[in-house]
mmCIF file of the N, C-alpha and C atoms, coordinates in Angstrom:
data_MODEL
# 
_entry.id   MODEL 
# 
loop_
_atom_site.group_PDB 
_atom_site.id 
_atom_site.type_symbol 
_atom_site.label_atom_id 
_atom_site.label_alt_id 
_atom_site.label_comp_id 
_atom_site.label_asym_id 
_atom_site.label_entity_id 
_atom_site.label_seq_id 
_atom_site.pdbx_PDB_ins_code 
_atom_site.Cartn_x 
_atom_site.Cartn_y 
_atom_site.Cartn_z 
_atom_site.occupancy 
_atom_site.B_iso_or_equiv 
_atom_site.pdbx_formal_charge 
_atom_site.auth_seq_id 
_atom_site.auth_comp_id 
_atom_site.auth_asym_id 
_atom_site.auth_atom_id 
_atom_site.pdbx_PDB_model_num 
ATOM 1   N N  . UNK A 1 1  ? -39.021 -105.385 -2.321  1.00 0.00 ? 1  UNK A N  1 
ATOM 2   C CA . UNK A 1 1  ? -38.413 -106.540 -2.983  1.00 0.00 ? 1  UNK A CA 1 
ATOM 3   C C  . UNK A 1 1  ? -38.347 -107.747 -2.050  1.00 0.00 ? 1  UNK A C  1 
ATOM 4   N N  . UNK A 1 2  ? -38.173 -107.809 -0.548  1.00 0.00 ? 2  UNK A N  1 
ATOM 5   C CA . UNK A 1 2  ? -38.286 -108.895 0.311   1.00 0.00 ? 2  UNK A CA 1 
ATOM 6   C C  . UNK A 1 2  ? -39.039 -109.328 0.194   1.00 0.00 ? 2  UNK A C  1 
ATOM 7   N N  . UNK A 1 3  ? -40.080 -109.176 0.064   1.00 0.00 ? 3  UNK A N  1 
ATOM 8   C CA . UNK A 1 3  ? -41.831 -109.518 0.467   1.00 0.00 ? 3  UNK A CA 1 
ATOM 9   C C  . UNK A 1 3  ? -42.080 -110.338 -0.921  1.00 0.00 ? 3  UNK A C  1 
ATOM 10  N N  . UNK A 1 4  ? -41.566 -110.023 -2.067  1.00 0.00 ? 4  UNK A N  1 
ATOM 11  C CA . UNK A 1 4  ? -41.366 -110.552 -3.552  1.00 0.00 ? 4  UNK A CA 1 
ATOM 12  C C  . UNK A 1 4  ? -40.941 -112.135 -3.225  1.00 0.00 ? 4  UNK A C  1 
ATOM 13  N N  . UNK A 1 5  ? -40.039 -111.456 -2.365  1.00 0.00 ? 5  UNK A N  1 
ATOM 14  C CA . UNK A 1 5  ? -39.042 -112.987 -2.247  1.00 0.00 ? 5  UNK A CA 1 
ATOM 15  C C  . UNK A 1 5  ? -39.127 -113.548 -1.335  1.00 0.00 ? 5  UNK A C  1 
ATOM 16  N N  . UNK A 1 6  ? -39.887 -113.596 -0.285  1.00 0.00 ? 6  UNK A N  1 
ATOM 17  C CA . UNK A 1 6  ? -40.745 -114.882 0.450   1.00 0.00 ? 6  UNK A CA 1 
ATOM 18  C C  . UNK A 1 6  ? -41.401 -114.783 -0.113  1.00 0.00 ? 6  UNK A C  1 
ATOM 19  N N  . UNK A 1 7  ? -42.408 -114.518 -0.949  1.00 0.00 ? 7  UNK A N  1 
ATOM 20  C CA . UNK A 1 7  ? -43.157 -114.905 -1.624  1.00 0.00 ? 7  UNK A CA 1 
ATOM 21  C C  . UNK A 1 7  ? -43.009 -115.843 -2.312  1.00 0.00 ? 7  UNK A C  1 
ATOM 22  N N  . UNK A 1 8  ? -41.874 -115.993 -3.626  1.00 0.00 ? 8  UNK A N  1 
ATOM 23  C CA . UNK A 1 8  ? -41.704 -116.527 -4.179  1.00 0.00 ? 8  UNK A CA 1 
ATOM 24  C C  . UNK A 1 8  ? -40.867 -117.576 -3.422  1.00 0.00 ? 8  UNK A C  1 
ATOM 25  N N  . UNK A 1 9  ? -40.339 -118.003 -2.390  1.00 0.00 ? 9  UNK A N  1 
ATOM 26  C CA . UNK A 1 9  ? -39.866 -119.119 -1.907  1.00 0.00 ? 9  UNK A CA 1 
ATOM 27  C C  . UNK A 1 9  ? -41.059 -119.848 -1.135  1.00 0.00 ? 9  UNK A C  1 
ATOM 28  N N  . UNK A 1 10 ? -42.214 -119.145 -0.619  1.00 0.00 ? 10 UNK A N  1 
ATOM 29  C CA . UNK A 1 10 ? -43.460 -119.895 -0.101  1.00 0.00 ? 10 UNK A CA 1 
ATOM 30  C C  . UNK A 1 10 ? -43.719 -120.685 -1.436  1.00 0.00 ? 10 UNK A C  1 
ATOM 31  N N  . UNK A 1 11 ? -43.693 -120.106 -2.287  1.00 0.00 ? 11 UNK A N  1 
ATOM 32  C CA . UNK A 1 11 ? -44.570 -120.569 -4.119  1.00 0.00 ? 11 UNK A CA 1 
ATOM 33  C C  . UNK A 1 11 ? -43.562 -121.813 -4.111  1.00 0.00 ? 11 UNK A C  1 
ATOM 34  N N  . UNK A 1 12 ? -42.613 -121.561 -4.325  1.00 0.00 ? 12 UNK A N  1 
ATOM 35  C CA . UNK A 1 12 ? -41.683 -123.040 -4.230  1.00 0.00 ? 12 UNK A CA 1 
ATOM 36  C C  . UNK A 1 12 ? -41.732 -124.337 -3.476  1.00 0.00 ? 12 UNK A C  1 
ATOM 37  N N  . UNK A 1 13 ? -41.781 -123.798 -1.967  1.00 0.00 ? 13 UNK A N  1 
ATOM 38  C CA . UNK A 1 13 ? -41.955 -124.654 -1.152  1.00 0.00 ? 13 UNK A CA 1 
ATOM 39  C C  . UNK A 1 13 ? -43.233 -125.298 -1.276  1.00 0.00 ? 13 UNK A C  1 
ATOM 40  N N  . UNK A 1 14 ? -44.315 -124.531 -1.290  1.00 0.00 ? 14 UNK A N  1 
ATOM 41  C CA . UNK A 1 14 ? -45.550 -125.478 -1.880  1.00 0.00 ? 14 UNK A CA 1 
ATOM 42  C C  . UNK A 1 14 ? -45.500 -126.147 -2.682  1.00 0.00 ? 14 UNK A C  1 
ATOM 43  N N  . UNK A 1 15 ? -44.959 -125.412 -3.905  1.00 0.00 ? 15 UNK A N  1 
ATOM 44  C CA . UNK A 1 15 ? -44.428 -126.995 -5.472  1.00 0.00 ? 15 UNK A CA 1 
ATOM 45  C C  . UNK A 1 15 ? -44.113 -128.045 -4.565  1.00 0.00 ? 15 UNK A C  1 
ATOM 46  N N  . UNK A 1 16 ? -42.873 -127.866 -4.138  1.00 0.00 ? 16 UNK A N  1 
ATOM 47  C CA . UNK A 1 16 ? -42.231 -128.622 -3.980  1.00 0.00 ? 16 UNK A CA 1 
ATOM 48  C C  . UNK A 1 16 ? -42.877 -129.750 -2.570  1.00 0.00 ? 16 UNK A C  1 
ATOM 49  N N  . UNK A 1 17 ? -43.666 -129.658 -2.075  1.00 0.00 ? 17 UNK A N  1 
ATOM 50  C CA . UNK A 1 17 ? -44.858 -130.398 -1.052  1.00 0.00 ? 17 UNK A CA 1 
ATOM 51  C C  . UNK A 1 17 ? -45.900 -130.830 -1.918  1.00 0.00 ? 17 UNK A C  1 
ATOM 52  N N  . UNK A 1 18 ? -46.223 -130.269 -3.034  1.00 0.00 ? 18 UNK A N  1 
ATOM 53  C CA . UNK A 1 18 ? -47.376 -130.435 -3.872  1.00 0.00 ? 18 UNK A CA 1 
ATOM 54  C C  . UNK A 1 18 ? -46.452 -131.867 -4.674  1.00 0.00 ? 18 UNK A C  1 
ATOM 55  N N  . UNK A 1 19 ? -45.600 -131.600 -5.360  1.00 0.00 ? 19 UNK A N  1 
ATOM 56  C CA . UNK A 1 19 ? -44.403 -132.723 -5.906  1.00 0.00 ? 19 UNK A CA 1 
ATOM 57  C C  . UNK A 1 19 ? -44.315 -133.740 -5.583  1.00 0.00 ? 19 UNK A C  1 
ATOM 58  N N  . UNK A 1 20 ? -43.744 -133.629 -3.845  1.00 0.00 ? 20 UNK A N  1 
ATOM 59  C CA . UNK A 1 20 ? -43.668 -135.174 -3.022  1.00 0.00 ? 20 UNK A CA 1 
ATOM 60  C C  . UNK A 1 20 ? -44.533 -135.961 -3.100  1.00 0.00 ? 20 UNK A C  1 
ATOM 61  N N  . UNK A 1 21 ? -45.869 -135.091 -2.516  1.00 0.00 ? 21 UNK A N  1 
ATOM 62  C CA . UNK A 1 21 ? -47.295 -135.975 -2.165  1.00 0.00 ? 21 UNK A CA 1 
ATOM 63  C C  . UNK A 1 21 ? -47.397 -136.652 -3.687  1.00 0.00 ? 21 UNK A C  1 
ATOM 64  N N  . UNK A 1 22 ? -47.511 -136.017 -4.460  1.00 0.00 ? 22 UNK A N  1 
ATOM 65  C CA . UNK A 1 22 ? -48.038 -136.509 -5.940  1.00 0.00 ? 22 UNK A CA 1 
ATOM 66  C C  . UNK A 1 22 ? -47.106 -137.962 -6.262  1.00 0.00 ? 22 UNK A C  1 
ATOM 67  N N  . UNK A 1 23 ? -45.852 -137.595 -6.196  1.00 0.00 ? 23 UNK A N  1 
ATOM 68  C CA . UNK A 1 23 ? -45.024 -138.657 -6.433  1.00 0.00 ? 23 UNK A CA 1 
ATOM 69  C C  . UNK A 1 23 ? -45.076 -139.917 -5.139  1.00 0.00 ? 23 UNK A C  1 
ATOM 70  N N  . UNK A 1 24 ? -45.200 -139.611 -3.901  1.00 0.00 ? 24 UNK A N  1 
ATOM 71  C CA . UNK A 1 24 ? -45.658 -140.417 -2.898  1.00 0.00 ? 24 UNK A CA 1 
ATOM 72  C C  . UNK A 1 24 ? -46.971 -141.055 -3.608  1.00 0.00 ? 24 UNK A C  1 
ATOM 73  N N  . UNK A 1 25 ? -48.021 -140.831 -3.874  1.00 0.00 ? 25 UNK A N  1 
ATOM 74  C CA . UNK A 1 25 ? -49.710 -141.206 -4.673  1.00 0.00 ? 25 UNK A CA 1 
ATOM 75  C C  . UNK A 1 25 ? -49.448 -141.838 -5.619  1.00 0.00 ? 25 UNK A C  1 
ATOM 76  N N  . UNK A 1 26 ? -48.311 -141.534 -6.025  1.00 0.00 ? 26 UNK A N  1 
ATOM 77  C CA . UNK A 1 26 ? -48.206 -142.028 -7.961  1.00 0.00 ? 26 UNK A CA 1 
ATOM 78  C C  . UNK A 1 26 ? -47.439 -143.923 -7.431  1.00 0.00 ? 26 UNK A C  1 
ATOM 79  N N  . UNK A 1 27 ? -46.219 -143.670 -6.424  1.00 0.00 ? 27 UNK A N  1 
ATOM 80  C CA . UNK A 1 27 ? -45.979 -144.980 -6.063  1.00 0.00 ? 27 UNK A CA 1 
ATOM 81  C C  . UNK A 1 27 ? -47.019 -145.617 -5.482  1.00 0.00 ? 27 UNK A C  1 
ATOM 82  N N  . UNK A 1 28 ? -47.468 -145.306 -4.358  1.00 0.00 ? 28 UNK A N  1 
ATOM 83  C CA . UNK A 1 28 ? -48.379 -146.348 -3.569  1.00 0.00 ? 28 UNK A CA 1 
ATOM 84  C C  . UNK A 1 28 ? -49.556 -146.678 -4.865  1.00 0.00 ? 28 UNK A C  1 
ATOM 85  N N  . UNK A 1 29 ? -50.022 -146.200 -5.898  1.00 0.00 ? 29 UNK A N  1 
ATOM 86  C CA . UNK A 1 29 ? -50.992 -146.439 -6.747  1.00 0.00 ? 29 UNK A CA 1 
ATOM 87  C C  . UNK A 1 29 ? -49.990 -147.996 -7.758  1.00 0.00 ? 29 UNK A C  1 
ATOM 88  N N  . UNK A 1 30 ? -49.147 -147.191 -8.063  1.00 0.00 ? 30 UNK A N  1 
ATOM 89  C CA . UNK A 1 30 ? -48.094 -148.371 -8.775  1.00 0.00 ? 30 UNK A CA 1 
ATOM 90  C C  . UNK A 1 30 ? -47.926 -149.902 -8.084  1.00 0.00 ? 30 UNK A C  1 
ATOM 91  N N  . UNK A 1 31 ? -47.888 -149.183 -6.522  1.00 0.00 ? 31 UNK A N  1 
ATOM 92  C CA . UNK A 1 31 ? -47.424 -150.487 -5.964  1.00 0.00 ? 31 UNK A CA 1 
ATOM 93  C C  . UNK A 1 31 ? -48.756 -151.505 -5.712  1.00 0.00 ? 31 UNK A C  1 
ATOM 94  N N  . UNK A 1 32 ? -49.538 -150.738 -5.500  1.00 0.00 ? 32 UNK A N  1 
ATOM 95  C CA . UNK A 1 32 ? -51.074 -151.743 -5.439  1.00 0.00 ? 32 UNK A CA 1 
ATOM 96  C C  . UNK A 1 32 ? -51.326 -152.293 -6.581  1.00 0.00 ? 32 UNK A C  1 
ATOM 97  N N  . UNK A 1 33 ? -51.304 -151.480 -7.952  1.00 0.00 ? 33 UNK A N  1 
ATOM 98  C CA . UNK A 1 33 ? -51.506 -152.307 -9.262  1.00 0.00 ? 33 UNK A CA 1 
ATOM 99  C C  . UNK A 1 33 ? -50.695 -153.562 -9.265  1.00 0.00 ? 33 UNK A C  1 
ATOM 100 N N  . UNK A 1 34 ? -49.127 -153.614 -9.136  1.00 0.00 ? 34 UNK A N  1 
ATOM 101 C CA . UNK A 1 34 ? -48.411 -154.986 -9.372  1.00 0.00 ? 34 UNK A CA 1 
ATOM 102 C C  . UNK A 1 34 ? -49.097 -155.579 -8.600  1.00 0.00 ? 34 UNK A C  1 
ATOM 103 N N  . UNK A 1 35 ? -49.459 -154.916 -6.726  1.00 0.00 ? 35 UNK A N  1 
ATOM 104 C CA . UNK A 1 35 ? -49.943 -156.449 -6.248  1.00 0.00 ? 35 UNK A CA 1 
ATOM 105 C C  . UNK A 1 35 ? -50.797 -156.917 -6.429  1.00 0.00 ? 35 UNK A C  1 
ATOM 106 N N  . UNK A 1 36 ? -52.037 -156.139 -6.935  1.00 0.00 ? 36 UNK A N  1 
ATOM 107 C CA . UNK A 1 36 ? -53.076 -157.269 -7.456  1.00 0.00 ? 36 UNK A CA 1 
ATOM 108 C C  . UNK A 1 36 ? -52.982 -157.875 -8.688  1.00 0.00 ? 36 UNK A C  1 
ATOM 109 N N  . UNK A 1 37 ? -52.075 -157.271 -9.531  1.00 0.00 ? 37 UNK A N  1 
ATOM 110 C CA . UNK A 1 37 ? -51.656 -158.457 -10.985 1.00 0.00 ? 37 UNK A CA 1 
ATOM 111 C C  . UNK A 1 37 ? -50.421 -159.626 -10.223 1.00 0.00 ? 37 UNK A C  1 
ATOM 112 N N  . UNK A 1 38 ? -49.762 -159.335 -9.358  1.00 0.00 ? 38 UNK A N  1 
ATOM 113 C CA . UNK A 1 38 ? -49.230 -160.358 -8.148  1.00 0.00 ? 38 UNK A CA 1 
ATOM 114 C C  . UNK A 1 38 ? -50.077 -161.793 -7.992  1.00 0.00 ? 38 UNK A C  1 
ATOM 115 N N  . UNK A 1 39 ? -51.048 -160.892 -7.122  1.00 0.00 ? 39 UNK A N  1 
ATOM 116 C CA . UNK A 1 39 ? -52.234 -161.842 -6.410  1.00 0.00 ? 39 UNK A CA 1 
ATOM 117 C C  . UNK A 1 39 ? -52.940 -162.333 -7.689  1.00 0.00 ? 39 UNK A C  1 
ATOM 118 N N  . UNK A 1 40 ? -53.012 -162.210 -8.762  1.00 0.00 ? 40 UNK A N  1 
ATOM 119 C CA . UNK A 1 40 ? -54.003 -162.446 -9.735  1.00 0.00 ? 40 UNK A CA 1 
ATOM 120 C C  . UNK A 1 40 ? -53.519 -163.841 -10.419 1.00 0.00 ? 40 UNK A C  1 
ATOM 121 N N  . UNK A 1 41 ? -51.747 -163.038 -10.454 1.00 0.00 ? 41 UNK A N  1 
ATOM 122 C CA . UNK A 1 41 ? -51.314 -164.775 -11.557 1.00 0.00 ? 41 UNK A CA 1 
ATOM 123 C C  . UNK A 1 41 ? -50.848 -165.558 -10.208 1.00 0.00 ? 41 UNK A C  1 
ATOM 124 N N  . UNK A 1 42 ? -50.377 -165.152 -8.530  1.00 0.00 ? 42 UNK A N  1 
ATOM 125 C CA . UNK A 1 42 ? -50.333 -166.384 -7.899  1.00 0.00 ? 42 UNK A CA 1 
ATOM 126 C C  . UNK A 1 42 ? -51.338 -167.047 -7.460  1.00 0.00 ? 42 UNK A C  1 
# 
């Protein structure tokens, strides 16, 4: 049953690294779109 359960907290901890990065990618993508509609209408 241990071995179950690092297991399943490795499985988590990866989500949860897999999660950040994605949501880290998802802003910096967001934040480049405003600035070139930024740069576009100044």
């Amino acid at each position: 049953m241990a071995s179950i359960s690092v297991h399943l907290r490795f499985g988590f901890f990866l989500l949860f690294i897999v999660t950040i990065f994605s949501a880290l990618f998802l802003a910096k993508t967001v934040f480049l779109f405003f600035l070139a509609i930024g740069a576009r209408f100044l």
